[in-house]
C-alpha positions as CSV (number, residue, x, y, z in Angstrom):
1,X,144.4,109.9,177.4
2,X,143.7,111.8,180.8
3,X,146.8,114.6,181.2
4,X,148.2,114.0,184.3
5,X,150.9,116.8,184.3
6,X,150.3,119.3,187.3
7,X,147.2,116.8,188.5
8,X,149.2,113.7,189.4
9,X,148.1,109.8,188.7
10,X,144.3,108.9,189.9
11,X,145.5,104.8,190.0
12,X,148.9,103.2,189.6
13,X,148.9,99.7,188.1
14,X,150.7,96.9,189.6
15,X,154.3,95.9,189.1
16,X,152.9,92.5,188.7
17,X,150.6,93.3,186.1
18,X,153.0,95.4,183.8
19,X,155.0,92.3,183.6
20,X,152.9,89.8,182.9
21,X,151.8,92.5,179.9
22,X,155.3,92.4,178.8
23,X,155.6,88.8,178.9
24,X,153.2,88.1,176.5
25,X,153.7,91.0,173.8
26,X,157.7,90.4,174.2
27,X,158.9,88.0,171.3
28,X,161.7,86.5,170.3
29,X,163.8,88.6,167.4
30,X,164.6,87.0,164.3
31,X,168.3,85.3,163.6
32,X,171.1,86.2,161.8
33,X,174.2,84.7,161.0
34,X,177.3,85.8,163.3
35,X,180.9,84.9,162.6
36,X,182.4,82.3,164.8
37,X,184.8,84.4,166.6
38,X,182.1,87.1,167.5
39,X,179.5,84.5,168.9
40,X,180.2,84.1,172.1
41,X,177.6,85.9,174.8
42,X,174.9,85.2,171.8
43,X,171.6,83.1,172.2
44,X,171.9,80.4,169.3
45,X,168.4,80.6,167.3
46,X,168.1,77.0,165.8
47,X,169.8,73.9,166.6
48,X,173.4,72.9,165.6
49,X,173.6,69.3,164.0
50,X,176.6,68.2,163.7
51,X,177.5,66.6,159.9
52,X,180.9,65.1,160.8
53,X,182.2,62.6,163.6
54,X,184.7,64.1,166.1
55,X,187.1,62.8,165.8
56,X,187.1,61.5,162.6
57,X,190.0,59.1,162.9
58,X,190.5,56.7,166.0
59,X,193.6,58.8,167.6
60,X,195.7,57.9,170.6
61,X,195.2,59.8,173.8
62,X,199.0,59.9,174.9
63,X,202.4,59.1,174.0
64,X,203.4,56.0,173.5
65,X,203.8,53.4,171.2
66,X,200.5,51.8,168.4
67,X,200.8,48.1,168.7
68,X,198.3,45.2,169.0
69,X,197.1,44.8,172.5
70,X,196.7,41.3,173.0
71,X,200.5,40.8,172.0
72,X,201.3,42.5,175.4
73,X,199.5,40.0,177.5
74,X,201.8,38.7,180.3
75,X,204.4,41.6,179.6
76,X,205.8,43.3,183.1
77,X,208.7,44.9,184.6
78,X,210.2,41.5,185.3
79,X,209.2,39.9,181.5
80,X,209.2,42.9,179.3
81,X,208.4,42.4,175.7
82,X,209.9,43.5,173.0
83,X,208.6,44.8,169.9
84,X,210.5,46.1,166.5
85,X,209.8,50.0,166.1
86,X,209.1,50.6,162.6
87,X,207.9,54.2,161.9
88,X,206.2,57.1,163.8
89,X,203.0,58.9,163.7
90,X,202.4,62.3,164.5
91,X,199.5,64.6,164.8
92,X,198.8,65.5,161.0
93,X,200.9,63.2,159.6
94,X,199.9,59.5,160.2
95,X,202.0,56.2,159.0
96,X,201.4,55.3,156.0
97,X,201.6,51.3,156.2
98,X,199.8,48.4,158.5
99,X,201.3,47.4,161.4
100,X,202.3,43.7,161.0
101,X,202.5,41.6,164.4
102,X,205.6,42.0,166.6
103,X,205.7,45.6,165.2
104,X,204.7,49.4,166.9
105,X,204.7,52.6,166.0
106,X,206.3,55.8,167.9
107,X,202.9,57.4,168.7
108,X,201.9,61.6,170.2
109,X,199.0,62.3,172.0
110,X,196.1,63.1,168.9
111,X,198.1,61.0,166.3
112,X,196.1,58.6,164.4
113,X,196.2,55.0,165.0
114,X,197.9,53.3,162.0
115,X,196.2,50.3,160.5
116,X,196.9,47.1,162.3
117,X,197.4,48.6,165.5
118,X,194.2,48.6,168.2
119,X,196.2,50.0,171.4
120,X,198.9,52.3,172.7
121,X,200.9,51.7,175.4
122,X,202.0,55.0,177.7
123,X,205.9,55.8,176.5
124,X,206.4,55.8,180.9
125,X,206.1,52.0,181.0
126,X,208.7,51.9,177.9
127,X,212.1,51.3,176.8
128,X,213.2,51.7,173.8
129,X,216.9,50.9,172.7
130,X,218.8,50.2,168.6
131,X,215.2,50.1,167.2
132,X,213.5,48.1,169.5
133,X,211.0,48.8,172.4
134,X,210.5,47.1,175.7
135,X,207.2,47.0,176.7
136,X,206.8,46.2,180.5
137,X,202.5,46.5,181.3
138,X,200.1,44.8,179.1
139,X,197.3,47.1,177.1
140,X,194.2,45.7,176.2
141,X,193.4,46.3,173.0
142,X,191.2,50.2,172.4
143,X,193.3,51.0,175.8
144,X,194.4,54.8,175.2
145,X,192.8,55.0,172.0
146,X,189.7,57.8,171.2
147,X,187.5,56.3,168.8
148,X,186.0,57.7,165.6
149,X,182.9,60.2,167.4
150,X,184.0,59.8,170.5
151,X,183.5,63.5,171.5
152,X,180.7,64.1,168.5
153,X,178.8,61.8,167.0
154,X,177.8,62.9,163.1
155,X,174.5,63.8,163.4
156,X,174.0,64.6,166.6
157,X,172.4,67.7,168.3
158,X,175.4,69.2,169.7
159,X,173.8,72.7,170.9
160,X,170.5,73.2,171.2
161,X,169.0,76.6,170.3
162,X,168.2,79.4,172.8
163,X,171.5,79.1,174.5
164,X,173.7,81.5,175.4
165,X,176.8,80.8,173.6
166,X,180.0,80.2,175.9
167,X,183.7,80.4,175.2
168,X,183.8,76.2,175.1
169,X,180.4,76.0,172.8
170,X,182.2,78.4,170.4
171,X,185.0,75.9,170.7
172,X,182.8,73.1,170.1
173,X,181.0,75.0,167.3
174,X,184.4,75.1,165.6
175,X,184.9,71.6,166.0
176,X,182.1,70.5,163.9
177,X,183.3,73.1,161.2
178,X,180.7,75.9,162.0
179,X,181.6,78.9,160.7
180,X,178.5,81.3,161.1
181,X,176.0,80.1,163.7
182,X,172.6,81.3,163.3
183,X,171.9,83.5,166.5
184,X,169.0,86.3,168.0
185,X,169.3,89.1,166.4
186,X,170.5,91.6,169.4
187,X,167.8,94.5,170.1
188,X,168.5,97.9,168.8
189,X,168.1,99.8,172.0
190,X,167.7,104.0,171.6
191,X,168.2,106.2,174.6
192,X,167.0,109.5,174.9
193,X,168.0,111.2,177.8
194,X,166.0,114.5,178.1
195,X,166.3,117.5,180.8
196,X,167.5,121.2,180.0
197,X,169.5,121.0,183.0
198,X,171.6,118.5,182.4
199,X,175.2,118.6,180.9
200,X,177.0,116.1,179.0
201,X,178.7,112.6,181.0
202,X,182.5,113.5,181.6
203,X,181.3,117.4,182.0
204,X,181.7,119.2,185.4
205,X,178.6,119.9,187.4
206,X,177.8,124.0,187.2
207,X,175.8,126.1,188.5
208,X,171.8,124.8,188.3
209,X,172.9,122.0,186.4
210,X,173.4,118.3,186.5
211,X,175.5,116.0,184.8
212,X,173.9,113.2,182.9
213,X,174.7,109.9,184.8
214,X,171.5,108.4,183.6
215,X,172.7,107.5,180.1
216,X,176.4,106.0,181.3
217,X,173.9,103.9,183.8
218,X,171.8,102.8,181.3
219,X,174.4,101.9,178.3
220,X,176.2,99.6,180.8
221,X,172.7,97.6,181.6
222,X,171.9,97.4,177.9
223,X,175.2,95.9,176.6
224,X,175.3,93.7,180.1
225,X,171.5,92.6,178.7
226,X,173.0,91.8,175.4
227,X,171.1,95.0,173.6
228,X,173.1,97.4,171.4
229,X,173.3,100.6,172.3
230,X,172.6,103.4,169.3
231,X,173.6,106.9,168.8
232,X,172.2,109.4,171.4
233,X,172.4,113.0,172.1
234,X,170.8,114.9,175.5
235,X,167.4,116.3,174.1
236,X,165.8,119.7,175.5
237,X,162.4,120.1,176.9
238,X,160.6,120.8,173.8
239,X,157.4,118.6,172.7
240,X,159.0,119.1,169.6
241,X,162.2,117.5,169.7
242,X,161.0,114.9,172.0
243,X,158.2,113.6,169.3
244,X,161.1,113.7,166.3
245,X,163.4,111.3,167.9
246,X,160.5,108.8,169.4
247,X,159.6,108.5,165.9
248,X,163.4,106.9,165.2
249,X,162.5,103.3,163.1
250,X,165.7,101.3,163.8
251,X,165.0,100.9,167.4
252,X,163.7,97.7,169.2
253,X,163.4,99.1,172.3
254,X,163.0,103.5,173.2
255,X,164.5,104.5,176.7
256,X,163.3,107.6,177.7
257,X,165.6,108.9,180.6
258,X,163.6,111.9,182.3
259,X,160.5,113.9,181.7
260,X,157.9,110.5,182.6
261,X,156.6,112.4,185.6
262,X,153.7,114.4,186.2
263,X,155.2,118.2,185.9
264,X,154.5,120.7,183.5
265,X,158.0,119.8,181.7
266,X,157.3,116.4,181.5
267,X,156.3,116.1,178.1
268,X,157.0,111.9,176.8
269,X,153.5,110.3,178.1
270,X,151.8,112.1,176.3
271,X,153.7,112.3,172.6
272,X,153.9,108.4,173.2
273,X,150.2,108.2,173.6
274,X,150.0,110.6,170.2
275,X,152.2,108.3,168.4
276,X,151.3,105.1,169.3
277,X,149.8,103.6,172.5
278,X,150.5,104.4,175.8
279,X,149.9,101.2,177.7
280,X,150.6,101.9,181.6
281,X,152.0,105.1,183.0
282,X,152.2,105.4,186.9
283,X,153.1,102.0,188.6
284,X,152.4,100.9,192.5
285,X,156.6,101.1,193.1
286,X,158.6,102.8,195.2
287,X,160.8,104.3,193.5
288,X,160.1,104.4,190.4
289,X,155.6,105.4,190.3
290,X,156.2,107.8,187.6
291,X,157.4,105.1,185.2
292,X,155.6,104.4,181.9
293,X,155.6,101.3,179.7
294,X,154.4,101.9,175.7
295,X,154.3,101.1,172.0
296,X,155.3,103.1,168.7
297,X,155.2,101.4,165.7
298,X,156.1,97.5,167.1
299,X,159.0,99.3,169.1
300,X,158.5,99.2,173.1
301,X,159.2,102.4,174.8
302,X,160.1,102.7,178.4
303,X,159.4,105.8,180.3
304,X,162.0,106.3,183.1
305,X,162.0,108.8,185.7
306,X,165.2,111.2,185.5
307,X,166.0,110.8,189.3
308,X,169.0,107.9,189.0
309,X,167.6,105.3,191.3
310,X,164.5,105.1,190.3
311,X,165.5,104.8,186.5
312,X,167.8,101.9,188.0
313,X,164.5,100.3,189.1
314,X,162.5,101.1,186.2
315,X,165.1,99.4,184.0
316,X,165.4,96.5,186.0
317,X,162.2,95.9,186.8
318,X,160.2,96.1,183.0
319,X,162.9,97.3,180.5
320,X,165.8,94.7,181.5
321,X,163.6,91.7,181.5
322,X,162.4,93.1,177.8
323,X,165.7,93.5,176.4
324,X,167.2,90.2,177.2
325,X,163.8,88.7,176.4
326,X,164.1,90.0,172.9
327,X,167.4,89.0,172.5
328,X,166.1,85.3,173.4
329,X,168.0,85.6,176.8
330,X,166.0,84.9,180.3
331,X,163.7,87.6,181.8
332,X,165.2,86.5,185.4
333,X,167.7,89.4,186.9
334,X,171.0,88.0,186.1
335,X,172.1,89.2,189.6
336,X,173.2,86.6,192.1
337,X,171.2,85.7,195.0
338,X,171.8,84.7,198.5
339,X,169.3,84.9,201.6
340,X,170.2,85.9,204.7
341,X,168.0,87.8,207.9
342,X,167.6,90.9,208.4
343,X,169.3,92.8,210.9
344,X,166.6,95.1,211.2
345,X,163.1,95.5,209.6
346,X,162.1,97.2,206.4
347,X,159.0,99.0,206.4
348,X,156.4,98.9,203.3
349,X,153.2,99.2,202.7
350,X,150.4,96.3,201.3
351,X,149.7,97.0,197.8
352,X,153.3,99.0,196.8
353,X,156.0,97.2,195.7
354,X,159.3,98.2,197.1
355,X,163.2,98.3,195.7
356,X,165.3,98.5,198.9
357,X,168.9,99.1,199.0
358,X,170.7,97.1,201.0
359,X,174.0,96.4,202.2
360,X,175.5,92.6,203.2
361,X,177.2,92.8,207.2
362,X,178.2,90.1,209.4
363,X,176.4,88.1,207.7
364,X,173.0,90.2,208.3
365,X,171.2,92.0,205.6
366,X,170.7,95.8,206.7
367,X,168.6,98.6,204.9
368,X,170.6,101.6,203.2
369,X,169.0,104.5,205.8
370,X,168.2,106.9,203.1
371,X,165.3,106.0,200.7
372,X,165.4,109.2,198.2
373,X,165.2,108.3,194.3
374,X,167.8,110.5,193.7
375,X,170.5,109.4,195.7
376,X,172.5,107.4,193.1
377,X,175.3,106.9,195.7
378,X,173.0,104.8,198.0
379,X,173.6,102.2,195.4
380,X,177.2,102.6,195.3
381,X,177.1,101.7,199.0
382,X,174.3,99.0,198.6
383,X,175.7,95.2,198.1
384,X,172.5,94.4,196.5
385,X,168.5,95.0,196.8
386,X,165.4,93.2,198.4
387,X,162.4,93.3,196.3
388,X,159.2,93.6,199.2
389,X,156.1,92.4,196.8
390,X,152.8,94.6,197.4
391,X,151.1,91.5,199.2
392,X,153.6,92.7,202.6
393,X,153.8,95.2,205.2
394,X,157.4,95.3,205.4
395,X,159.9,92.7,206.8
396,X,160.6,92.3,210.6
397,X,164.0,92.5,212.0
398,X,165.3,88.6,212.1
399,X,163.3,87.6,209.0
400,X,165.2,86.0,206.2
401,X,164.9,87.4,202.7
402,X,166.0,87.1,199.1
403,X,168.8,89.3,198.0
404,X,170.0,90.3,194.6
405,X,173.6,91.2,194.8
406,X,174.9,93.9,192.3
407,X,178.3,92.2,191.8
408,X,179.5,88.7,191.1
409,X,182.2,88.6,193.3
410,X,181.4,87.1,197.0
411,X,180.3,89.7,200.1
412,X,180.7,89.0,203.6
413,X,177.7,86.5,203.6
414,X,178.4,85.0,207.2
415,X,180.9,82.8,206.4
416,X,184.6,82.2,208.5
């Protein structure tokens, strides 16, 4: 490996070409069993058959009264008829006998239609007096009645795998009486965040140094990419240190947060390359060039410069996509999209892709005026990005383009 510390990169691959590396080495983790209650948000890793109807019982579908439709024929408000009311059925707790004609049964919403009985009538079109109930609209008969499978049938594929579980699937999970789905294992991500100037998140800046906002950055993007975040400490500048904890086994996925540049300090390039293989390091981005994409031991490890935008990028760009990838998720950006024109150009250059702040007004898409990697706050100001692919010069004022928006909620897109 050429050591490019003090001497800079001689060639920067293409963004386009570190992802299409990381699409094919990227596979799906292995499954493990997750309780019901703690599934939703998790990619389901097989499919879910269902072994039971639901329901399992023809039930009514309001209140009313069980009775044998055709014996309503030619009932209205002007010739009721009247049936003899001999028991109830409730939810849980059905009748126990057959309904004989001329009889109903006092019936709730979910209650299971007694034998004889192929209808309910709605209690609204009722009246019932000393035992007996007036019936004034016919039913036909199965009118207001859910049949057996009628929401489920047994056997049936009711989830298929590699989706994302939602509230309502866990619901329909628990229907069918699943009580551990089989799901993607969630990656193991490790973050070490390295720099002897920086200080702790939640510490006061001092002095020459720098609080860490790289690593409260980063956790948030893991757990929002479904990884789990492990135990990490701020490491010092020493080759020494550095190597020990790259050599940590229970990690999926390595985030290196700082030192992936070409200065004297900037040590993890190289101990990657040592330990395992150093597969790109300098990419055609801006921000972000210094970034670094390799392997340890099966485990992916993603160089990210320290300076807190182009991290950002970095992350987004290769380690994001790899991370919900491994946790059988989508490699898209989950960031919502909208295209609008630009109120006024963005300038780039052919052959360098470009991450470029942006903010959402009147309707017009305008460029965040300062470019430096290290102004996290440009992001705090920025409704989204535009992503200007290396085959462009820039984007002239009036053009429309693509926007990822950071947040979910709406921004003033145009509209009244």
């Amino acid at each position: 490996m050429r050591d490019v510390r003090m001497k800079g990169f001689a060639e920067r691959a293409d963004v386009e070409e570190v992802a299409a590396f990381l699409r094919e080495q990227v596979r799906v983790l292995p499954a493990e069993e997750v309780a019901l209650l703690e599934c939703v948000g998790r990619v389901l890793a097989a499919d879910e058959r269902a072994e039971v109807d639901v329901p399992g019982f023809a039930r009514s579908a309001m209140d009313g009264y069980a009775l044998r439709g055709e014996e309503t024929f030619g009932a209205s408000a002007y010739n009721p008829i009247a049936f003899e009311v001999v028991g109830e059925t409730l939810p849980g707790s059905p009748y126990a006998g057959e309904i004989q004609p001329g009889a109903a049964i006092r019936i709730m919403t979910g209650a299971p239609i007694p034998d004889g009985a192929d209808a309910v009538v709605m209690a609204e079109v009722c009246s019932e007096v000393a035992g007996r109930v007036e019936v004034s609209e016919a039913v036909a008969p199965r009118k207001n009645v859910g049949a057996v499978g009628e929401d489920i049938r047994r056997d049936d594929i009711a989830l298929r795998a590699g989706r994302r579980l939602r509230p309502q699937d866990a619901g329909l999970l628990a229907s069918i009486g699943v009580a551990r789905p089989a799901c993607v294992r969630r990656p193991r991500v490790k973050l070490l965040v390295t720099g002897d100037e920086l200080l702790p998140a939640g510490s006061r800046p001092a002095g020459v140094h720098i609080v860490d906002s790289n690593s409260v950055m980063l956790r948030a993007l893991v757990a929002r990419d479904g990884g789990v975040d492990l135990p990490f400490e701020i490491l010092p500048d020493r080759p020494e240190r550095i190597r020990e904890a790259l050599k940590f086994a229970d990690a999926d996925v390595v985030l290196v947060s700082g030192g992936s540049s070409v200065g004297a300090e900037d040590h993890a390039p190289r101990l990657v390359a040592e330990l395992g293989r150093l597969d790109f390091h300098g990419i055609s981005m801006r921000p972000s060039s210094p970034a670094g994409v390799g392997r340890i031991d099966g485990r992916f490890v993603f160089l990210l410069p320290g300076n807190p935008v182009s991290c950002l990028c970095a992350y987004e760009f290769f380690a994001g996509p790899t991370v919900r990838a491994l946790g059988g998720r989508s490699r898209r950006w989950p960031h919502r999209q909208v295209r609008l024109p630009l109120a006024r150009k963005i300038s780039s250059a052919v052959g360098r892709t470009d991450y470029v702040r942006v903010a959402v007004e009147g309707g017009s898409v305008v460029p965040i005026a300062t470019s430096g990697a290290s102004i996290l706050s440009s992001t705090v100001r920025a409704d989204g990005v535009v992503i200007v692919s290396r085959e462009h010069e820039g984007m002239p004022a009036g053009a429309e383009v693509e926007v990822l928006l950071y947040d979910d909620e709406s921004v003033d897109e145009g509209s009244p």
